[in-house]
C-alpha positions in Angstrom: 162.2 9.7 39.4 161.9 10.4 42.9 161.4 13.9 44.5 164.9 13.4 46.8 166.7 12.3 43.3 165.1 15.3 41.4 166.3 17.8 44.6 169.4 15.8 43.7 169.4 16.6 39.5 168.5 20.3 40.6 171.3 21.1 43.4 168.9 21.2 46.3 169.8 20.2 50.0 167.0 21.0 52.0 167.5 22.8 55.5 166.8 20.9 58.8 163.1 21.6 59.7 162.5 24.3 61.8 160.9 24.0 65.3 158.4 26.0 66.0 158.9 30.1 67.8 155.4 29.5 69.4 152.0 27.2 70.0 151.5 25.5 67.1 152.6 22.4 64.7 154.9 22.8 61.4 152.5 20.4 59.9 149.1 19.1 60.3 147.8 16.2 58.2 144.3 15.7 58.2 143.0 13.5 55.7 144.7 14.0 52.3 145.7 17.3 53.2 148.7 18.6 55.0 148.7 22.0 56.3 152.1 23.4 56.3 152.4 26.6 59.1 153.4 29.6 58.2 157.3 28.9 57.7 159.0 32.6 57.6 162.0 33.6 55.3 165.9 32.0 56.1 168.4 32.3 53.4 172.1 29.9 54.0 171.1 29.6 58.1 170.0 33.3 58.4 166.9 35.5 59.1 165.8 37.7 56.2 164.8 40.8 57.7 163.6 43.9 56.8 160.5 45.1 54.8 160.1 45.3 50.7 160.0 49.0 49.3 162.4 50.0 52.1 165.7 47.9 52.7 164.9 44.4 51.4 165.0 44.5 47.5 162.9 42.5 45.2 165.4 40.2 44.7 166.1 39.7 48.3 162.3 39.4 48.3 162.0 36.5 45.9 165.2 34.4 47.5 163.2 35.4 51.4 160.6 33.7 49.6 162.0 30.9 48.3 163.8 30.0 51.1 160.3 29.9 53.0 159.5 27.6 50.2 162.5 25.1 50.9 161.7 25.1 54.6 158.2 24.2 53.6 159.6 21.3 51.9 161.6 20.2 54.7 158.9 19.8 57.0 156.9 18.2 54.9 159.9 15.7 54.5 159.8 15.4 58.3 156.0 15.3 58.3 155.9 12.6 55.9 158.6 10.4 55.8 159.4 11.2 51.9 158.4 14.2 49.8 157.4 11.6 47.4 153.7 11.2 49.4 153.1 14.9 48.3 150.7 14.5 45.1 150.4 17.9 44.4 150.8 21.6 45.7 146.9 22.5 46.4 147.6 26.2 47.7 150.6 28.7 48.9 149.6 31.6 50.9 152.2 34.3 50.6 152.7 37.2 53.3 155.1 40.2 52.2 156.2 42.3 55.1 155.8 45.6 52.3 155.6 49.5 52.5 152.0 50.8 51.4 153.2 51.8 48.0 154.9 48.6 47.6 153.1 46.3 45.2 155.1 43.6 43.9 153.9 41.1 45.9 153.3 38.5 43.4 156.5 38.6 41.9 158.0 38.2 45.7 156.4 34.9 46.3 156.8 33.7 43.0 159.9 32.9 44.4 158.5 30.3 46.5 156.3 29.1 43.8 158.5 28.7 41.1 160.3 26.4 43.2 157.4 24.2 43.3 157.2 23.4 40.0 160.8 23.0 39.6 160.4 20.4 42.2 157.0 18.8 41.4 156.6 19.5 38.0 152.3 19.7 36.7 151.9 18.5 40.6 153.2 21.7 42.0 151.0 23.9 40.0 148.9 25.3 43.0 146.5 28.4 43.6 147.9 31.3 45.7 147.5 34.4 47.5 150.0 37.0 47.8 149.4 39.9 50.6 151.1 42.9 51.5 151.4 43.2 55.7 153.1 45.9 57.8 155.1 43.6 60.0 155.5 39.7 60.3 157.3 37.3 63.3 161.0 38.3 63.9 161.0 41.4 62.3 161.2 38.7 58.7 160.8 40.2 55.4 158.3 37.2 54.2 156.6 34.1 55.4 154.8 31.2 53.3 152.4 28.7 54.2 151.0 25.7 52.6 148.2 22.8 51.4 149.3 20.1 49.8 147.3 17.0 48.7 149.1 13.7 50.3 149.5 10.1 48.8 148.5 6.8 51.3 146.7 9.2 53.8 
C-alpha cells in the first residue's frame, strides 16, 4: 500500500507546505537523508500559541505537536515528489515552548511521533529529543523538526 493510500485509509489530508518566515529551506536532501526544518505548530489553518503549564494544555500540546508532524509530512511530499521515497523516520527533535515546572514534554511530542508510526508503520519508529524552551518563532506553543532516511537518493 502506498503512503498517500494509507493517509487515505487513516483520514489524513495533508496541509499545503509551508514557506518559510525566514533564511532557510523546509527541506534539505543530502544524500539519503532529508533534513526537515524546524516546522512550528498549526492546527485546521491556525497558529497554536501560547506556552505549556500556562494557557496551552497538554492536549492542546500533543494536537500543536502533531500538527507540526503533518506539516513535516507535507514538505517532505513537496521535497520529494511522494512520501513513498521516505524509508524510514531516522530522528524527531521536539521543542516545547514550557514553563520551568513544566515537564511533560515527552508526552507533548509524542503527538508528532505517534503520527509517524501511524503513517509509516516499523519505518517510522525514529529516535527523539524532546526539550523544554521559554519562547519559540511566533509566539507558537511547539515546533518539530526532522531526519528521515530517503529511497533512490
Amino acid at each position: 500500500m502506498s503512503i498517500e493510500q494509507r493517509l487515505q485509509e487513516l483520514g489524513i489530508t495533508l496541509p499545503a507546505a509551508a514557506a518559510p518566515v525566514a533564511s532557510y529551506l523546509p527541506v534539505v536532501v543530502q544524500g539519503d537523508l532529508a533534513y526537515v526544518s524546524g516546522q512550528i505548530s498549526f492546527v485546521e489553518g491556525e497558529l497554536v500559541k501560547g506556552r505549556l503549564g500556562d494557557d496551552v494544555s497538554l492536549e492542546e500540546g500533543m494536537a500543536a505537536a502533531r500538527g507540526c508532524g503533518l506539516m513535516i509530512l507535507a514538505q517532505l511530499k513537496a521535497a520529494l515528489g511522494s512520501l513513498d521515497r521516505v524509508e524510514r523516520v531516522v530522528k524527531l527533535g521536539g521543542f516545547v515552548n514550557s514553563t520551568p515546572d513544566f515537564t511533560d514534554q515527552p508526552k507533548v511530542i509524542n503527538g508528532a511521533s505517534d503520527l509517524m508510526l501511524e503513517v509509516f508503520g516499523e519505518a517510522g519508529k525514529h529516535a527523539r529529543a524532546a526539550v523544554g524552551v521559554p519562547a519559540l518563532p511566533l509566539g507558537v506553543a511547539v515546533e518539530v523538526d526532522a531526519v528521515v532516511a530517503i529511497k533512490g537518493a
